[in-house]
mmCIF file of the N, C-alpha and C atoms, coordinates in Angstrom:
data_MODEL
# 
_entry.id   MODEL 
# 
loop_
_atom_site.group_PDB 
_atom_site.id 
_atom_site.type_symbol 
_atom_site.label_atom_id 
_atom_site.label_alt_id 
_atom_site.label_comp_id 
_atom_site.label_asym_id 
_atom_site.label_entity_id 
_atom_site.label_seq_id 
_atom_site.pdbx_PDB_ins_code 
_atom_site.Cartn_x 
_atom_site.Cartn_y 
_atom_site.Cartn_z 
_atom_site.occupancy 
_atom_site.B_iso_or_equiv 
_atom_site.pdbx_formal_charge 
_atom_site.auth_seq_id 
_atom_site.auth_comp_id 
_atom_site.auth_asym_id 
_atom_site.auth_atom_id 
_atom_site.pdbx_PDB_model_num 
ATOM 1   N N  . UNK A 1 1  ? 0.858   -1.175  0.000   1.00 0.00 ? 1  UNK A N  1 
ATOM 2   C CA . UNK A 1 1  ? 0.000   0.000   0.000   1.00 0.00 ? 1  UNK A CA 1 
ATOM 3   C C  . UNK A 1 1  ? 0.903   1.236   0.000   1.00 0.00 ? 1  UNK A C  1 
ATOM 4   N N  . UNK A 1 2  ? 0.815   2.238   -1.110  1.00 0.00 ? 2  UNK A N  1 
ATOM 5   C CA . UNK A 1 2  ? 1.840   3.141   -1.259  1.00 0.00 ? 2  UNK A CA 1 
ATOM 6   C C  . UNK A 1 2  ? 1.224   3.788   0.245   1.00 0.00 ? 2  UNK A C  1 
ATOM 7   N N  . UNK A 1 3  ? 0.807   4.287   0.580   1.00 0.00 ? 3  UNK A N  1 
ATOM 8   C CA . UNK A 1 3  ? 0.585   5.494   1.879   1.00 0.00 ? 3  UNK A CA 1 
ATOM 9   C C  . UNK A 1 3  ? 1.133   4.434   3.178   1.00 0.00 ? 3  UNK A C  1 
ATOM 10  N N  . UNK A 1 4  ? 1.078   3.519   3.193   1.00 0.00 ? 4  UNK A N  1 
ATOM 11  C CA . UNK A 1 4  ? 2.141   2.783   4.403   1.00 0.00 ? 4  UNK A CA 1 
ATOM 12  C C  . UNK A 1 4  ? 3.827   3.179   3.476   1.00 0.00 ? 4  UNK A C  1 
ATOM 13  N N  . UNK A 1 5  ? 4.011   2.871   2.761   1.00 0.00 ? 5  UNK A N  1 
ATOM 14  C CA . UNK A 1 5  ? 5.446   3.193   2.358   1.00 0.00 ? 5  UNK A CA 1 
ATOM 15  C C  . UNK A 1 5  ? 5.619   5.149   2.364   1.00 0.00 ? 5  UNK A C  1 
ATOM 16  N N  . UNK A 1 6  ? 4.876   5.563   1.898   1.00 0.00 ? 6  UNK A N  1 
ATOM 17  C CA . UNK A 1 6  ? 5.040   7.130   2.726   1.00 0.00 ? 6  UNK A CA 1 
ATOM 18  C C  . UNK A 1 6  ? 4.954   7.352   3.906   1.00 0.00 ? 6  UNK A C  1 
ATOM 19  N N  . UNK A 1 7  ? 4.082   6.782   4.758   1.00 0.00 ? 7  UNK A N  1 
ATOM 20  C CA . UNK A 1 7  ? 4.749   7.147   6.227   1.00 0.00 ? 7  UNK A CA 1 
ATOM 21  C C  . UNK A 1 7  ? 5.785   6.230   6.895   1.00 0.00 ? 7  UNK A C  1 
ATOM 22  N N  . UNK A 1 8  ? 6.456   5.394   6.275   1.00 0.00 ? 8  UNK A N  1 
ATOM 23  C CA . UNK A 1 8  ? 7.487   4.151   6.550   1.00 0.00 ? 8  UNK A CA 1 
ATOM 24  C C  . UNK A 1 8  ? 8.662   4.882   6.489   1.00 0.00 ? 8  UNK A C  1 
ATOM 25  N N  . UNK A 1 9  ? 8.508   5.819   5.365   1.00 0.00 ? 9  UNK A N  1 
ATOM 26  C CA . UNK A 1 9  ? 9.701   6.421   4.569   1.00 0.00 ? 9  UNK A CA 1 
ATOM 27  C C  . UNK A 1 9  ? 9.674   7.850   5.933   1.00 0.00 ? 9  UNK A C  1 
ATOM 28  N N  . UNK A 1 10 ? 8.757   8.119   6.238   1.00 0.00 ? 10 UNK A N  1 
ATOM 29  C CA . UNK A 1 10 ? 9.187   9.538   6.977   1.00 0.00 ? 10 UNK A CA 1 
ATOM 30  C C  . UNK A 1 10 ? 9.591   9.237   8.382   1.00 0.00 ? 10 UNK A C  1 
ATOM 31  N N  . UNK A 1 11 ? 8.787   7.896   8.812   1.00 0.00 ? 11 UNK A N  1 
ATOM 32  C CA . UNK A 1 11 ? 9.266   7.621   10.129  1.00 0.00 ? 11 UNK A CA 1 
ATOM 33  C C  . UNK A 1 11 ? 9.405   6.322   10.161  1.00 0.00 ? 11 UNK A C  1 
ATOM 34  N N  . UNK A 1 12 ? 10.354  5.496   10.136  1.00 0.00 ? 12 UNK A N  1 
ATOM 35  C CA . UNK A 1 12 ? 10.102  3.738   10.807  1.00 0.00 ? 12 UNK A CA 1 
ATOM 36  C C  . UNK A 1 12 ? 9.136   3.481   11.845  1.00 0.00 ? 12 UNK A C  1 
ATOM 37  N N  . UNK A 1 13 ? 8.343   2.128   11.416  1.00 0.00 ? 13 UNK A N  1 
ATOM 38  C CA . UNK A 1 13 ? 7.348   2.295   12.352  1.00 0.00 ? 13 UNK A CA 1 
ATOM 39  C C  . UNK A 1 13 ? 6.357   2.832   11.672  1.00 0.00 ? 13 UNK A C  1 
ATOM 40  N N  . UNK A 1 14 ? 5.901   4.056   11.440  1.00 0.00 ? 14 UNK A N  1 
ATOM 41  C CA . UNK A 1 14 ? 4.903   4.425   11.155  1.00 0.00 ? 14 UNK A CA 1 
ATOM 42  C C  . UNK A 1 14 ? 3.835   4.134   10.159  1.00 0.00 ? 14 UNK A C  1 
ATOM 43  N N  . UNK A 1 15 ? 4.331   3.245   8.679   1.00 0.00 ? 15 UNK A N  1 
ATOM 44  C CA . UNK A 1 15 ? 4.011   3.038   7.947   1.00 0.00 ? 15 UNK A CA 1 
ATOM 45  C C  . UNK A 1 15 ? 3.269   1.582   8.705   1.00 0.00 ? 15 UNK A C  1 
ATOM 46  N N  . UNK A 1 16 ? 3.727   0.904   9.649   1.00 0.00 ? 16 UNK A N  1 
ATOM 47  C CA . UNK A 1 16 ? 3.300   -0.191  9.983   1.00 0.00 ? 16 UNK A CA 1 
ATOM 48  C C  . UNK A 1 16 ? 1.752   -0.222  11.347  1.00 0.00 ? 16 UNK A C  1 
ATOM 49  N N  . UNK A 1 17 ? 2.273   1.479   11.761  1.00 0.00 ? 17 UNK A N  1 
ATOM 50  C CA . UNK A 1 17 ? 1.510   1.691   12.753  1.00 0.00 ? 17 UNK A CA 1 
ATOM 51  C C  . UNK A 1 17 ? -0.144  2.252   11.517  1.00 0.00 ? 17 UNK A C  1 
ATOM 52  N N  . UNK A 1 18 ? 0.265   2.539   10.555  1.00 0.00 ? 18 UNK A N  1 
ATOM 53  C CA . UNK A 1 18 ? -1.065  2.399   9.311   1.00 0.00 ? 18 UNK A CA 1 
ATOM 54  C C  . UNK A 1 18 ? -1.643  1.552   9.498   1.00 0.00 ? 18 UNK A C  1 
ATOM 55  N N  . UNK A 1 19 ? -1.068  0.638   8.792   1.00 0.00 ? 19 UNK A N  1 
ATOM 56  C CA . UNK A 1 19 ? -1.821  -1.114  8.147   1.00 0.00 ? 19 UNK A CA 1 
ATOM 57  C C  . UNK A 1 19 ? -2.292  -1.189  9.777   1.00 0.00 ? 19 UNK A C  1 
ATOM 58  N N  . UNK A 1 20 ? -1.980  -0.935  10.769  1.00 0.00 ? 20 UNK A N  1 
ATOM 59  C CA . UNK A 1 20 ? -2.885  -1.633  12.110  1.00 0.00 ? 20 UNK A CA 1 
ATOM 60  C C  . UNK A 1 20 ? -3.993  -0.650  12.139  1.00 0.00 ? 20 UNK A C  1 
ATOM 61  N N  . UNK A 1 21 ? -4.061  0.269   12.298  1.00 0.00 ? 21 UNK A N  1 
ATOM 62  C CA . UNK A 1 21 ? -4.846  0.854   12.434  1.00 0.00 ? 21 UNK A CA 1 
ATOM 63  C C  . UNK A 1 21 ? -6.306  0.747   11.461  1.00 0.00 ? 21 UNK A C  1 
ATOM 64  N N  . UNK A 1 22 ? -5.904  0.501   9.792   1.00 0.00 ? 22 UNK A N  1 
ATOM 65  C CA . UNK A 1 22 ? -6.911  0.041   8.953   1.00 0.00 ? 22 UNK A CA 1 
ATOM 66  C C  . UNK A 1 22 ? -7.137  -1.137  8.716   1.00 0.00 ? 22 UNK A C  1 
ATOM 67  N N  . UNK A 1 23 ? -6.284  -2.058  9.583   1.00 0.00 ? 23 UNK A N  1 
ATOM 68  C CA . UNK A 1 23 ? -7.195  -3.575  10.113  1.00 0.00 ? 23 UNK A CA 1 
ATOM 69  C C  . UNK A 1 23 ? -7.910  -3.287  10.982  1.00 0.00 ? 23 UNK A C  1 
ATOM 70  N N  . UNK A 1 24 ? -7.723  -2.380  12.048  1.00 0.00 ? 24 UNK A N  1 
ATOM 71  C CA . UNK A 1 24 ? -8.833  -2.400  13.502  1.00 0.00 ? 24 UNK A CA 1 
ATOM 72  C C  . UNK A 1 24 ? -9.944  -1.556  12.824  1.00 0.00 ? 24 UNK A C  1 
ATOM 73  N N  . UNK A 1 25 ? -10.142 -0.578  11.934  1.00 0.00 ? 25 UNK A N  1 
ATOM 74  C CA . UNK A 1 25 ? -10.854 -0.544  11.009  1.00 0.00 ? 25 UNK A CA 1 
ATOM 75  C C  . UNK A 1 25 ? -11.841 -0.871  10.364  1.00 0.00 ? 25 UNK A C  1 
ATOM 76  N N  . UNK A 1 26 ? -11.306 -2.026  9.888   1.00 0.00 ? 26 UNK A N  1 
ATOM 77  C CA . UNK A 1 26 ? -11.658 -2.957  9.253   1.00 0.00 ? 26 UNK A CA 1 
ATOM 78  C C  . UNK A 1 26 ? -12.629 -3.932  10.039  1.00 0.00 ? 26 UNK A C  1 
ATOM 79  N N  . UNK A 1 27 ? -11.994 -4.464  11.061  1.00 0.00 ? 27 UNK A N  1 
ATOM 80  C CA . UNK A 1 27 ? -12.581 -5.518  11.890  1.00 0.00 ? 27 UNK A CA 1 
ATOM 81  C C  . UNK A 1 27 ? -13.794 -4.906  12.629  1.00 0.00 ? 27 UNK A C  1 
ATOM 82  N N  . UNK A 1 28 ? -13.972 -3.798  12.951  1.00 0.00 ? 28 UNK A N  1 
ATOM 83  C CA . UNK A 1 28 ? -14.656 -2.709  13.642  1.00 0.00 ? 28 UNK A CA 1 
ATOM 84  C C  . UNK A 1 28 ? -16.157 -2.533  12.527  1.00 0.00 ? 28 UNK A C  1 
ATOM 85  N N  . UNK A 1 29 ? -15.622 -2.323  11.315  1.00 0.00 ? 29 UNK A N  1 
ATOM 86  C CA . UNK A 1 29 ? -16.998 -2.322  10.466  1.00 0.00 ? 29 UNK A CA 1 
ATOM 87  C C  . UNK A 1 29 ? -17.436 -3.833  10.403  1.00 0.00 ? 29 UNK A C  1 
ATOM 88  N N  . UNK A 1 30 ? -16.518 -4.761  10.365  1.00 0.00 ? 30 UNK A N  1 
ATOM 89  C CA . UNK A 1 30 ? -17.010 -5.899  9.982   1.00 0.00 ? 30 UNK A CA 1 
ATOM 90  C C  . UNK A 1 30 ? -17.978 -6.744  11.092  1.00 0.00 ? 30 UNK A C  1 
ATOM 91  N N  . UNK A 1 31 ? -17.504 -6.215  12.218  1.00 0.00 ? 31 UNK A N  1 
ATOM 92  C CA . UNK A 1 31 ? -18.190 -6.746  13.451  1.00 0.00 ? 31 UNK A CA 1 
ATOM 93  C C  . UNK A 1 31 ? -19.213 -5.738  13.613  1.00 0.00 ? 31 UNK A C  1 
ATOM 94  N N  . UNK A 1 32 ? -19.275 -4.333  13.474  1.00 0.00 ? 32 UNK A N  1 
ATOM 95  C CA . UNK A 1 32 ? -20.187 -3.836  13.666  1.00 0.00 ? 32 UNK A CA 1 
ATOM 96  C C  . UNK A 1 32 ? -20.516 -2.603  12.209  1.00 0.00 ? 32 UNK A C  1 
ATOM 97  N N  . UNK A 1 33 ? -21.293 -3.267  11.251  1.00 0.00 ? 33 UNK A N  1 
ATOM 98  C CA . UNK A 1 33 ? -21.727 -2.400  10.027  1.00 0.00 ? 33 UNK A CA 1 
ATOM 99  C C  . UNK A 1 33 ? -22.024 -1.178  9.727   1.00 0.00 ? 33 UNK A C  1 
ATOM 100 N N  . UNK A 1 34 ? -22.749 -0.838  10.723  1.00 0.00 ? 34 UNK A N  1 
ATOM 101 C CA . UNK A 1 34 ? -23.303 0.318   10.587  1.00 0.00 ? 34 UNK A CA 1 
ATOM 102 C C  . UNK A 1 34 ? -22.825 1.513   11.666  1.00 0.00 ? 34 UNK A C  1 
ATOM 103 N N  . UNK A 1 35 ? -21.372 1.212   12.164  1.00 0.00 ? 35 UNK A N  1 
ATOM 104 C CA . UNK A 1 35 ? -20.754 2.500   12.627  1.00 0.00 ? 35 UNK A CA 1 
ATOM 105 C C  . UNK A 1 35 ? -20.556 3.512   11.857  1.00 0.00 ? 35 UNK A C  1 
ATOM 106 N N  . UNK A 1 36 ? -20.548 2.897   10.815  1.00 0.00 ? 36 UNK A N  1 
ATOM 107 C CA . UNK A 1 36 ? -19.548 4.165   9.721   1.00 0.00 ? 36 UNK A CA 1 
ATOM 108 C C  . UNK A 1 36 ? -20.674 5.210   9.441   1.00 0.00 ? 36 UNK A C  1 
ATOM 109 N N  . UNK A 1 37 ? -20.639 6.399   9.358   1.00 0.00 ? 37 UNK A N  1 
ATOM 110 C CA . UNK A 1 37 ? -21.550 7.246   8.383   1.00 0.00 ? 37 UNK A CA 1 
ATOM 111 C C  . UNK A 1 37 ? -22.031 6.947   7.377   1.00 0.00 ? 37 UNK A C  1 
ATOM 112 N N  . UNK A 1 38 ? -23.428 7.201   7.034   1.00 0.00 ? 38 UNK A N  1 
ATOM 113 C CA . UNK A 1 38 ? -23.543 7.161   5.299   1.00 0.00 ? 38 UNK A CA 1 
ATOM 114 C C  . UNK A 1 38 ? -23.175 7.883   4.517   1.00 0.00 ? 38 UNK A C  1 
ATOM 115 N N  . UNK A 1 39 ? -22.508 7.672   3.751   1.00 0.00 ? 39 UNK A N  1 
ATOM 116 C CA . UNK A 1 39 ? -21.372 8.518   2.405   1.00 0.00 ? 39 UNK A CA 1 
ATOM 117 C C  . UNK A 1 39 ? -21.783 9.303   1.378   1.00 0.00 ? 39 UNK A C  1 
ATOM 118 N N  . UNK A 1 40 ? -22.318 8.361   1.025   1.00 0.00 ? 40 UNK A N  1 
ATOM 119 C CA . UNK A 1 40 ? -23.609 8.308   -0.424  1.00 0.00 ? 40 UNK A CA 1 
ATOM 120 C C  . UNK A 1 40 ? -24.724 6.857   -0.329  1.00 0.00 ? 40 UNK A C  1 
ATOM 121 N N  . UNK A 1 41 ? -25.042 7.288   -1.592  1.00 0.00 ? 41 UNK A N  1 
ATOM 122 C CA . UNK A 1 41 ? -26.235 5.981   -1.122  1.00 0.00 ? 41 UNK A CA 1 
ATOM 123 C C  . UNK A 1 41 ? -26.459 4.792   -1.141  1.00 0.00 ? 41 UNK A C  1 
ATOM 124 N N  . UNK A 1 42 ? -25.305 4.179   -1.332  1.00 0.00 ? 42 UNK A N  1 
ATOM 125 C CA . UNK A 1 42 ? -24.609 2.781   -1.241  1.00 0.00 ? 42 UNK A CA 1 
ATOM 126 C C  . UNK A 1 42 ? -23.461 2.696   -0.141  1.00 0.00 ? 42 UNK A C  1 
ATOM 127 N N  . UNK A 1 43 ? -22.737 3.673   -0.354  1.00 0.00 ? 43 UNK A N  1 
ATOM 128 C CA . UNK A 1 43 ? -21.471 3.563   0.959   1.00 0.00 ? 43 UNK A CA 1 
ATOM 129 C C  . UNK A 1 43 ? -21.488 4.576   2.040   1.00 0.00 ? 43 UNK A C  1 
ATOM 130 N N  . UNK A 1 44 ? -20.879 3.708   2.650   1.00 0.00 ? 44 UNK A N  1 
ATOM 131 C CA . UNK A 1 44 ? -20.470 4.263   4.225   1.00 0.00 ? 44 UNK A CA 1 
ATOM 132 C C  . UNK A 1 44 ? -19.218 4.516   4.523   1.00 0.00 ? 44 UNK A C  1 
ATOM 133 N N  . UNK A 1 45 ? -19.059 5.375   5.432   1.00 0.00 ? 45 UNK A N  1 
ATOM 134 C CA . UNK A 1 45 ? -17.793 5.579   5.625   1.00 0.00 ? 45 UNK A CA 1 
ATOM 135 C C  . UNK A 1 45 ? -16.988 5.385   7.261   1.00 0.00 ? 45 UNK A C  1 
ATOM 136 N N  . UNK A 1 46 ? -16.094 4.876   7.622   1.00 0.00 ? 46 UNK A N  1 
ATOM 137 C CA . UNK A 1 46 ? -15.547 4.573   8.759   1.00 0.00 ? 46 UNK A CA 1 
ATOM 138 C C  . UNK A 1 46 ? -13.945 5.224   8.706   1.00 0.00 ? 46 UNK A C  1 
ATOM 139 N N  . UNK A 1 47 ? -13.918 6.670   10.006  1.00 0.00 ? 47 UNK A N  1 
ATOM 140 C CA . UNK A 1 47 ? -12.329 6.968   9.529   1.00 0.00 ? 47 UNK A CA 1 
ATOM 141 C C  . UNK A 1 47 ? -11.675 6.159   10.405  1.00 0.00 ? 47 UNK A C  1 
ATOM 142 N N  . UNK A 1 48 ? -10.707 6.108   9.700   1.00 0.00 ? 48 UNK A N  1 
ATOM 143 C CA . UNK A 1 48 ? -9.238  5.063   10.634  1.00 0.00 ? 48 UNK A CA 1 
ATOM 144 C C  . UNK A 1 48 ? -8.310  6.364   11.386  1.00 0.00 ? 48 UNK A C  1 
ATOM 145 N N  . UNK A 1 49 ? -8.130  5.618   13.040  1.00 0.00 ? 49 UNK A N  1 
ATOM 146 C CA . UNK A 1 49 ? -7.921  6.722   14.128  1.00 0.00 ? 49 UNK A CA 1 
ATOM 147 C C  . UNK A 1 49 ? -6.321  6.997   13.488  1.00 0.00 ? 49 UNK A C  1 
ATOM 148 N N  . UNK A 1 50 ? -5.445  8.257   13.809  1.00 0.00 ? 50 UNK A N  1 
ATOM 149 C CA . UNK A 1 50 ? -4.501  8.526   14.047  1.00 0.00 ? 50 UNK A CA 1 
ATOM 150 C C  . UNK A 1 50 ? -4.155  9.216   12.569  1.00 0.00 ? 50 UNK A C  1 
ATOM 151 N N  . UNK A 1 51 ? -4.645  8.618   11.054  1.00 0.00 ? 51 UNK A N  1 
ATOM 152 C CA . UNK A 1 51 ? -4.715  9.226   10.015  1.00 0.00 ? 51 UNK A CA 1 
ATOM 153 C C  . UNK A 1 51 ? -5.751  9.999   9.125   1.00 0.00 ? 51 UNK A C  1 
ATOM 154 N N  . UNK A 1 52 ? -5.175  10.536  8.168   1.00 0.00 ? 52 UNK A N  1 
ATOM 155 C CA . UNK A 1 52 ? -6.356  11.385  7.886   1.00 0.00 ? 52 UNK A CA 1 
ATOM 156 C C  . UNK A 1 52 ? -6.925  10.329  6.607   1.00 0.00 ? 52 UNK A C  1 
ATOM 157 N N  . UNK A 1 53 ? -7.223  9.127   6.655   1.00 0.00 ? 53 UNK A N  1 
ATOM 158 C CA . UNK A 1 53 ? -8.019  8.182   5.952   1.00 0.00 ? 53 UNK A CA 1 
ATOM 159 C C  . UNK A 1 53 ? -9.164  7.880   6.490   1.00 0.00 ? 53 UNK A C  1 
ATOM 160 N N  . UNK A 1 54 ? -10.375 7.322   5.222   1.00 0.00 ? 54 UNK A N  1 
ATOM 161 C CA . UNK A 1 54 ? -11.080 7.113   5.712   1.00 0.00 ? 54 UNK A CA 1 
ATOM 162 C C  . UNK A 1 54 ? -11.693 5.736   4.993   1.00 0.00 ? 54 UNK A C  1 
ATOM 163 N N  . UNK A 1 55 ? -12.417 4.358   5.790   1.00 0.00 ? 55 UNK A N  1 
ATOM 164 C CA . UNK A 1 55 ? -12.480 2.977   4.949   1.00 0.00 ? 55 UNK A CA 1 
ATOM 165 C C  . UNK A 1 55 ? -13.647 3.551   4.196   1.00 0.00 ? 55 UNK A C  1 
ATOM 166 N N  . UNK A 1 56 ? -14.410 3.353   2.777   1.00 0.00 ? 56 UNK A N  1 
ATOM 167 C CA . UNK A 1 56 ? -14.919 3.528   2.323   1.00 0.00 ? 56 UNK A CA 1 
ATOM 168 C C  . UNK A 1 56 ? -15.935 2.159   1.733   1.00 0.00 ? 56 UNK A C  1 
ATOM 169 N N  . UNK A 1 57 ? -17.247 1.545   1.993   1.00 0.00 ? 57 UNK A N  1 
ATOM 170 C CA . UNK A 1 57 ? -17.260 0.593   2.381   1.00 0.00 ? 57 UNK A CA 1 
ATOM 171 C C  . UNK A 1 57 ? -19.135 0.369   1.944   1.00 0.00 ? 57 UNK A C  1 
ATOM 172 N N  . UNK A 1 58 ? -19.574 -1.149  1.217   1.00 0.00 ? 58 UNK A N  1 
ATOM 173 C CA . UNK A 1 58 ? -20.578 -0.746  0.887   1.00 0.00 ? 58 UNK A CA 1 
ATOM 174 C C  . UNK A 1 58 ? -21.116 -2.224  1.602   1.00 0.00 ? 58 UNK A C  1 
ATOM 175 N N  . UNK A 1 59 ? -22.408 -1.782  1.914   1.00 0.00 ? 59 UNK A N  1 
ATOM 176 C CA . UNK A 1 59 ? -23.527 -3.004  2.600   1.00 0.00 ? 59 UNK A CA 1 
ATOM 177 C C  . UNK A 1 59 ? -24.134 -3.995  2.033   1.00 0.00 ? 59 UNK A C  1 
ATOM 178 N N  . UNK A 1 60 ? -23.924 -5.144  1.962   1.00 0.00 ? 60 UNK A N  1 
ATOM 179 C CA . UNK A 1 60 ? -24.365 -6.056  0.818   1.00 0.00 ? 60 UNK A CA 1 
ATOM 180 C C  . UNK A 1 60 ? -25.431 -6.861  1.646   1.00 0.00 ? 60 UNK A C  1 
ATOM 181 N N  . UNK A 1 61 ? -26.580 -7.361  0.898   1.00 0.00 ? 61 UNK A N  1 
ATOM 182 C CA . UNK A 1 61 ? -27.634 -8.390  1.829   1.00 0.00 ? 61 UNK A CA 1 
ATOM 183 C C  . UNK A 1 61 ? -26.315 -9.005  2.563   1.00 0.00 ? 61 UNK A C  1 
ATOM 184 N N  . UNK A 1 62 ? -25.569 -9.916  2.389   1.00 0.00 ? 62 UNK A N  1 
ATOM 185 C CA . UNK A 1 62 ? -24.841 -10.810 2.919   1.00 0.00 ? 62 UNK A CA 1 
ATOM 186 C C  . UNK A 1 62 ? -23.029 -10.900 3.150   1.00 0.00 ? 62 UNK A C  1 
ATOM 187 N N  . UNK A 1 63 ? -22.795 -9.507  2.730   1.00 0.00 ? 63 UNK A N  1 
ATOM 188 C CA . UNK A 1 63 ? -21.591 -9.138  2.839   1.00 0.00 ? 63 UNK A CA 1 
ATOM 189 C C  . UNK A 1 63 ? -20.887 -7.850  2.688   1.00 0.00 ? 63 UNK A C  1 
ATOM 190 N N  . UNK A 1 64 ? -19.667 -7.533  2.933   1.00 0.00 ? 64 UNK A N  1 
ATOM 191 C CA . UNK A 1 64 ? -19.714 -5.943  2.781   1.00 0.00 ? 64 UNK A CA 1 
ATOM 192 C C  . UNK A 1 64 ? -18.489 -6.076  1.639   1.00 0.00 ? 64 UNK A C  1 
ATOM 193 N N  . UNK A 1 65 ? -18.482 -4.963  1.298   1.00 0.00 ? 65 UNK A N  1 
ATOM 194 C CA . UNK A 1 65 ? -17.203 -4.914  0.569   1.00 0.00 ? 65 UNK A CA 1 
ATOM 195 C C  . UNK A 1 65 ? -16.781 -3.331  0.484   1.00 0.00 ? 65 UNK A C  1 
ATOM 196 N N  . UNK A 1 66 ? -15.129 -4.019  1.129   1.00 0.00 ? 66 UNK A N  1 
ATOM 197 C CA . UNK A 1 66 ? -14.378 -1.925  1.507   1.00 0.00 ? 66 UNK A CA 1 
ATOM 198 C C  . UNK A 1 66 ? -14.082 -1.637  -0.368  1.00 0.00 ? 66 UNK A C  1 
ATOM 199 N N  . UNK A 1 67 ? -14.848 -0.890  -0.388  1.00 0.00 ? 67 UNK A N  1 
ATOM 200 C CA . UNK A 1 67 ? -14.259 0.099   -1.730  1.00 0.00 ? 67 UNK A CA 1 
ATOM 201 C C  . UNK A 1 67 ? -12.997 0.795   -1.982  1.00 0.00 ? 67 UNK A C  1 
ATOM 202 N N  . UNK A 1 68 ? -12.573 1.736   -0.789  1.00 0.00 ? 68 UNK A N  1 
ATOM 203 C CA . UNK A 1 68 ? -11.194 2.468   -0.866  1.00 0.00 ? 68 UNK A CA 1 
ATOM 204 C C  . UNK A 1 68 ? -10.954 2.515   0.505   1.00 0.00 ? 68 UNK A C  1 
ATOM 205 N N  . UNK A 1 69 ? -9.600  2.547   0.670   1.00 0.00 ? 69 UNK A N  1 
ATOM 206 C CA . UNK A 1 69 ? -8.929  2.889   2.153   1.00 0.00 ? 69 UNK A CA 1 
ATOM 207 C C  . UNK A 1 69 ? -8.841  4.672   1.128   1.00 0.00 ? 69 UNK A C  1 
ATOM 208 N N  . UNK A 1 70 ? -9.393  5.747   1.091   1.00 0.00 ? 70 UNK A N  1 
ATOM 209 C CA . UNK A 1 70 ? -9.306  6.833   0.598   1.00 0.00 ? 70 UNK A CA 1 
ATOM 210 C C  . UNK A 1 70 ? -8.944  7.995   1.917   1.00 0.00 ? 70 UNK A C  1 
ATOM 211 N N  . UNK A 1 71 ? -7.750  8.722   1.510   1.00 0.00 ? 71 UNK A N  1 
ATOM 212 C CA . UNK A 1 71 ? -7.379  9.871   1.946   1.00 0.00 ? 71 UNK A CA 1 
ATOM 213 C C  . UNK A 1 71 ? -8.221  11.116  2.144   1.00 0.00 ? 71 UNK A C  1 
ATOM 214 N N  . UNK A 1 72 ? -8.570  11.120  3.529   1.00 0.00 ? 72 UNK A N  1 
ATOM 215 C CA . UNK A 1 72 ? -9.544  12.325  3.374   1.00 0.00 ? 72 UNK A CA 1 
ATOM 216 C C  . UNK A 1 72 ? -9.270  13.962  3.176   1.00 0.00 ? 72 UNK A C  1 
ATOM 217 N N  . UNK A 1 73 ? -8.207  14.259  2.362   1.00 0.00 ? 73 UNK A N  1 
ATOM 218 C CA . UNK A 1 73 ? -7.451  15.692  2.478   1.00 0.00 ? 73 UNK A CA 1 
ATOM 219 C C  . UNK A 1 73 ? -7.655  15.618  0.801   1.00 0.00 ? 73 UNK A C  1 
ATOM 220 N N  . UNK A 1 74 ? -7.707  15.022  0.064   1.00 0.00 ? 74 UNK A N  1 
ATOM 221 C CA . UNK A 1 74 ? -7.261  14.766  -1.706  1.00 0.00 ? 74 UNK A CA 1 
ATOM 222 C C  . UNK A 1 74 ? -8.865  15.509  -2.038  1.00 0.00 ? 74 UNK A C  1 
ATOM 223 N N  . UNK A 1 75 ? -8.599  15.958  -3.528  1.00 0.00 ? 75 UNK A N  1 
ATOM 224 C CA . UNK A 1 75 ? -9.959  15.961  -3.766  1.00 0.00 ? 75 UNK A CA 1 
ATOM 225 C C  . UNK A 1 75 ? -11.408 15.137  -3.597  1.00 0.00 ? 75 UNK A C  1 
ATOM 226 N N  . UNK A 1 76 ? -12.270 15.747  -3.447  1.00 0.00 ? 76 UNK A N  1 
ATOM 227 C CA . UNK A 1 76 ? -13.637 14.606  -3.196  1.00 0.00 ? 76 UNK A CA 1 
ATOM 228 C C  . UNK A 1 76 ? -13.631 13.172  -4.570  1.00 0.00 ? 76 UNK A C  1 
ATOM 229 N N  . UNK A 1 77 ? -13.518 11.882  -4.597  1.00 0.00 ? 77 UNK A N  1 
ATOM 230 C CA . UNK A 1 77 ? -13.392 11.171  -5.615  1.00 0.00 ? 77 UNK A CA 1 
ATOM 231 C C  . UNK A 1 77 ? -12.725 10.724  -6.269  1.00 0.00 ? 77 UNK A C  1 
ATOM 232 N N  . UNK A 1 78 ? -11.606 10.994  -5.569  1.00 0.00 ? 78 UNK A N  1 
ATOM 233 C CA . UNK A 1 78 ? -10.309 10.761  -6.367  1.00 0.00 ? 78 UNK A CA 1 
ATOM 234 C C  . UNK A 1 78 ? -10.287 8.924   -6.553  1.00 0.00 ? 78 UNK A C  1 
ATOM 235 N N  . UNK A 1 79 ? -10.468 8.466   -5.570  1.00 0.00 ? 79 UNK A N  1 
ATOM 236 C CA . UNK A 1 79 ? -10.113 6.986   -5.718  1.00 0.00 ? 79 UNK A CA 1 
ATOM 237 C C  . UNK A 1 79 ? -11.003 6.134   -6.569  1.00 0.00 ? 79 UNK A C  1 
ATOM 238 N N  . UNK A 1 80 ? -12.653 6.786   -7.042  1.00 0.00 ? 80 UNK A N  1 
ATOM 239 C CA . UNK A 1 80 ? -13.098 6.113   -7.989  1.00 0.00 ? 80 UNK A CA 1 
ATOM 240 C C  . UNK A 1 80 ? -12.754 5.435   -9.189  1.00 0.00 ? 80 UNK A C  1 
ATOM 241 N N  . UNK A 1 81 ? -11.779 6.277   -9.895  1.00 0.00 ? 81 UNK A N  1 
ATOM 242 C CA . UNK A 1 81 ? -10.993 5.733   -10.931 1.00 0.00 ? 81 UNK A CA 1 
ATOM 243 C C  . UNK A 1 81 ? -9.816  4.740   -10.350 1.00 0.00 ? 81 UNK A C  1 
ATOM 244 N N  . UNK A 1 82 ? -9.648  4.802   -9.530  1.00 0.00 ? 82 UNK A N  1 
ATOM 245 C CA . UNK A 1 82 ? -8.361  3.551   -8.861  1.00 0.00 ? 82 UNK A CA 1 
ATOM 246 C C  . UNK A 1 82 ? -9.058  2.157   -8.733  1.00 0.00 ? 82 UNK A C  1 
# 
C-alpha cells in the first residue's frame, strides 16, 4: 500500500503503525456495520484513528465490501478511478 510506504519512509514504524490501524478498522466495520456514516447511497464511511483516511465501504444483503482505504485531504473522488 503506497501510503504505508510514505509514512514508513518519513518515520520507521509508522508506515506499519497504518496497516494496524486500517485492520482495527476494518474488523470494527465488519463486526459492527453500521458505525460508519452514510457517504452516499450505497457507501459508508468509517475513519481510521490517528490518520487522515477514511475505509470507504458498501452493505451487501450478505456481505460488505471496503471500496477504498481513501485519503480524506485529496480531492472529493479521487479513488473512484483507482
Amino acid at each position: 500500500m503506497a501510503a504505508a510506504q510514505f509514512y514508513e519512509s518519513h518515520s520507521p514504524g509508522l508506515g506499519l503503525d497504518f496497516i494496524a490501524e486500517v485492520r482495527r478498522a476494518t474488523r470494527a466495520v465488519a463486526t459492527y456495520p453500521r458505525i460508519g456514516r452514510r457517504f452516499s447511497k450505497n457507501l459508508h464511511r468509517a475513519l481510521v484513528r490517528r490518520f487522515p483516511y477514511g475505509l470507504l465501504y458498501e452493505l451487501r444483503a450478505d456481505e460488505l465490501l471496503i471500496v477504498a482505504v481513501a485519503h480524506l485531504r485529496r480531492r472529493p473522488g479521487y479513488w473512484r478511478h483507482r
